[in-house]
N, C-alpha and C positions, 0 to 999 in steps of 0.2 A: 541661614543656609538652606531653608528650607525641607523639604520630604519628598521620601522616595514611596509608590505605589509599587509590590509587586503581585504582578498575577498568576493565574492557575492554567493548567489545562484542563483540571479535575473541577474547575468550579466551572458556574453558571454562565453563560455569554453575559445573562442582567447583572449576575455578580461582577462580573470582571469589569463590565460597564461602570458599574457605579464605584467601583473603584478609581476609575480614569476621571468620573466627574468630578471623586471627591478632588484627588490629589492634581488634577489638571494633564490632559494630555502628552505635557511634556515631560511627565514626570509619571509616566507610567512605564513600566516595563511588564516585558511578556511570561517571566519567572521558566524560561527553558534555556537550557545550554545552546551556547549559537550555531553549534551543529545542527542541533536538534529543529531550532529556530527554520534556520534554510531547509531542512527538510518536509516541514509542516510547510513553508512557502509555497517548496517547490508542488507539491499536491495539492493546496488553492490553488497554484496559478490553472496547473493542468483541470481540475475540476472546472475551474473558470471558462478557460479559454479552448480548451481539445473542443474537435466535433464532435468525441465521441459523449455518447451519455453513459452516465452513470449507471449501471443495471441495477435494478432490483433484489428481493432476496427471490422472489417467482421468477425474475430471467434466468441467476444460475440455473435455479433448478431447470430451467427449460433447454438451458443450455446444449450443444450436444459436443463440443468439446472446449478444452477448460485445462487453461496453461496457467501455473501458478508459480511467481518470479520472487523471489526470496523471503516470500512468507511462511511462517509456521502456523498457518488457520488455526489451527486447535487451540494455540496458542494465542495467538492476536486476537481473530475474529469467530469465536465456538461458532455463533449462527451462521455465519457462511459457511464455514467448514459442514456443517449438519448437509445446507444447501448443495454444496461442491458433492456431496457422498449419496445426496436424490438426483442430483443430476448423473452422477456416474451410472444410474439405475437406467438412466433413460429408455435407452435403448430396449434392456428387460420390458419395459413398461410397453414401447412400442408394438413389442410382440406379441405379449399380452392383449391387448389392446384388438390387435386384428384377428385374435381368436376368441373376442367376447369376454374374456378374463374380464374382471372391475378390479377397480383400485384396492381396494381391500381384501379383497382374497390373496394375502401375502403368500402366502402358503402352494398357491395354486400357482400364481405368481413365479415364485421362489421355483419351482418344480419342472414348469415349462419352461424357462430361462434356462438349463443346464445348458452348457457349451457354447452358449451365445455370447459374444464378447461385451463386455463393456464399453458405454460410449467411452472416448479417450480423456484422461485426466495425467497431464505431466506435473512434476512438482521440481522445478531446481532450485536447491535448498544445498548450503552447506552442510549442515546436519540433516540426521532422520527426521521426519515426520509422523504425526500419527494419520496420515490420507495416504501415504507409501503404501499402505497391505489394498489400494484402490486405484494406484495411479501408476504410471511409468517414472520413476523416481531418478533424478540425476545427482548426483553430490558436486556440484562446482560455487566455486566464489561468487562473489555478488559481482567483480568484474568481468568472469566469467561470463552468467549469465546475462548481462551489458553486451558484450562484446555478440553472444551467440544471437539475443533481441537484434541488437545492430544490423547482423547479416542478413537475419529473413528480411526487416525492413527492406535493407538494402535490395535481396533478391526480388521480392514483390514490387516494388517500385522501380525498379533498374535507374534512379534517381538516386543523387546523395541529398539526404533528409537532414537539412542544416537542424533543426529543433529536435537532434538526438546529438550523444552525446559523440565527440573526435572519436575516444578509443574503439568506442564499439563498431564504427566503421572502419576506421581505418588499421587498425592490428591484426594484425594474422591469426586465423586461430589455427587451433592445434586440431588434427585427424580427428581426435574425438569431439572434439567442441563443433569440427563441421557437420561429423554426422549426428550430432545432437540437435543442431539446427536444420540440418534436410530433413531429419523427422518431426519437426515440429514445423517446418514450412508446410509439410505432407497435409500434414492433418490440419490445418487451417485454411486451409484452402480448399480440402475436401468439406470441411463443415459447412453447414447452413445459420448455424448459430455460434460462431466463436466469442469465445470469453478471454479476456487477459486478466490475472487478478496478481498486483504487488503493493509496495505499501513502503514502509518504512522500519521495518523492524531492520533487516540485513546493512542498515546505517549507510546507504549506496544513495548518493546523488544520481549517479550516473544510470542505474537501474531505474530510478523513478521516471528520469525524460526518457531512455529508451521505452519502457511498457507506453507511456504515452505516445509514443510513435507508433512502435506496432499496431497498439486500438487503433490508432487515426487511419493509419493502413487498411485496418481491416473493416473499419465502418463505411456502409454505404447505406443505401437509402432501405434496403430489407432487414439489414441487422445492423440499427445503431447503438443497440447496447450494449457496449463491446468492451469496457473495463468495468474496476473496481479496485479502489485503493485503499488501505486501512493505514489510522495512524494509533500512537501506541497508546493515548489517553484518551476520557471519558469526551470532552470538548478540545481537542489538540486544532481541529479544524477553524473552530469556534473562536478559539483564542487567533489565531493565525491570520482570520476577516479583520482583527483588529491592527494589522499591523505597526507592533510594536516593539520596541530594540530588545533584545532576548538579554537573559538575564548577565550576560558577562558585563555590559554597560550599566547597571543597576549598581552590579559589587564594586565596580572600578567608583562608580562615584559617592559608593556609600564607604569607601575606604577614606576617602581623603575630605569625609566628613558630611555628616547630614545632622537635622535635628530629630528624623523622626521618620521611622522607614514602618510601613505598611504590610504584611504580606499577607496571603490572600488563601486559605486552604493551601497549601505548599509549604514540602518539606524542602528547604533549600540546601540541607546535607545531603540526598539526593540527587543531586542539579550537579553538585560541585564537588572540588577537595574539601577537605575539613578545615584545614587550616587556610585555607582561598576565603571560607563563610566567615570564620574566627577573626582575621585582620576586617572583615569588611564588618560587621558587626562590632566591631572594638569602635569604629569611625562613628557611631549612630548614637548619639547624642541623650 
């Protein structure tokens, strides 16, 4: 009946590799829930295939304003979030700057800066964040913030943007979801350096294609580094180049029997039910 390979997010690209060699390509799996799967997908393909480039952690900071779509940085990505909070400095810096201030005189810094705004930093987030007490902070759904992406697209392009998703173009939003989005059309448009930054933590398909629209929107030939996506494991991306059938197809076949199932750093009562692991483990030989 042969063996099941399954892999990690957490482990090595070479680990996962040679796990596929031992067990044979066909017989490998990606050891993620198949949500999880198409959402790792869906940010390869976009990393793949968008114009836009990938920024650096020196773009945020250079950033001068900086929209963040269902991430909790602090939470998912610490070093950007550090980045997202130099960048929100910018500005201060800038002013600085043309009165001879240097970078390290914080203090000097910090002093001349009174009253001067911060460059702009939104964050629409279901929950609070810890970049709220730096940013203009919204509380809406991840369809929400889909739907609110959808509209600037749409307003910037006066085009309907097939590679975003239906809802977010074509649903009505609501009074506040519009003026949530005239303010954040405002300000990207006013920017020189716009940043988009979402991910897959808020479990939104729809969220991930619209951010990649917006970038594609906002990239041109002066600022192409215009996204940044986080996913929620160590090599999530890594594992995702290899594409392979996510772990619901690994259980189903390890249910109705293998001789000899592989897994690879992964916990798979994380992945799954308990009693989903239990029958498919009862089958392994």
């Amino acid at each position: 009946k042969g063996g099941v390979g399954i892999g990690s997010p957490r482990a090595s690209l070479e680990a996962n590799f040679a796990l596929r060699e031992l067990v044979g390509a066909g017989n490998f799996y990606a050891g993620v829930h198949q949500h999880d799967a198409a959402l790792n997908n869906a940010v390869r393909n976009v990393m793949r295939d968008s114009k836009a480039k990938i920024a650096t952690v020196s773009d945020i900071v250079n950033s001068d304003c900086i929209v963040i779509l269902g991430e909790d940085l602090t939470n998912t990505a610490p070093r950007l979030a550090l980045a997202v909070r130099q960048a929100a400095r910018g500005e201060h810096m800038n002013q600085a700057h043309s009165v001879k201030i240097l970078d390290w005189q914080d203090a000097a810094i910090r002093t001349h800066s009174q009253g001067i705004k911060r460059s702009p930093v939104f964050v629409l987030t279901t929950n609070e964040t810890k970049l709220d007490d730096i940013a203009s902070a919204y509380r809406v759904t991840p369809d929400a913030a889909a739907r609110i992406t959808g509209a600037i697209v749409h307003a910037m392009t006066h085009t309907l943007d097939h590679s975003a998703p239906d809802v977010a173009l074509q649903a009505a939003l609501s009074s506040a979801e519009q003026a949530i989005a005239a303010t954040l059309l405002a300000a990207v448009q006013r920017a020189k350096k716009p940043l988009i930054i979402s991910g897959t933590h808020s479990g939104s398909l729809a969220l991930v294609q619209a951010t990649a629209s917006l970038s594609a929107a906002l990239t041109t030939e002066q600022h192409a580094q215009t996204l940044v996506l986080t996913l929620p494991e160590a090599n999530s991306l890594g594992l995702a180049l290899m594409d392979a059938p996510p772990l619901d197809a690994a259980l189903t076949r390890m249910t109705q029997g293998v001789d000899v199932a592989l897994v690879l750093e992964n916990d798979l009562y994380r992945r799954a039910e308990k009693l989903t692991i239990d029958n498919a483990l009862s089958g392994v030989k």
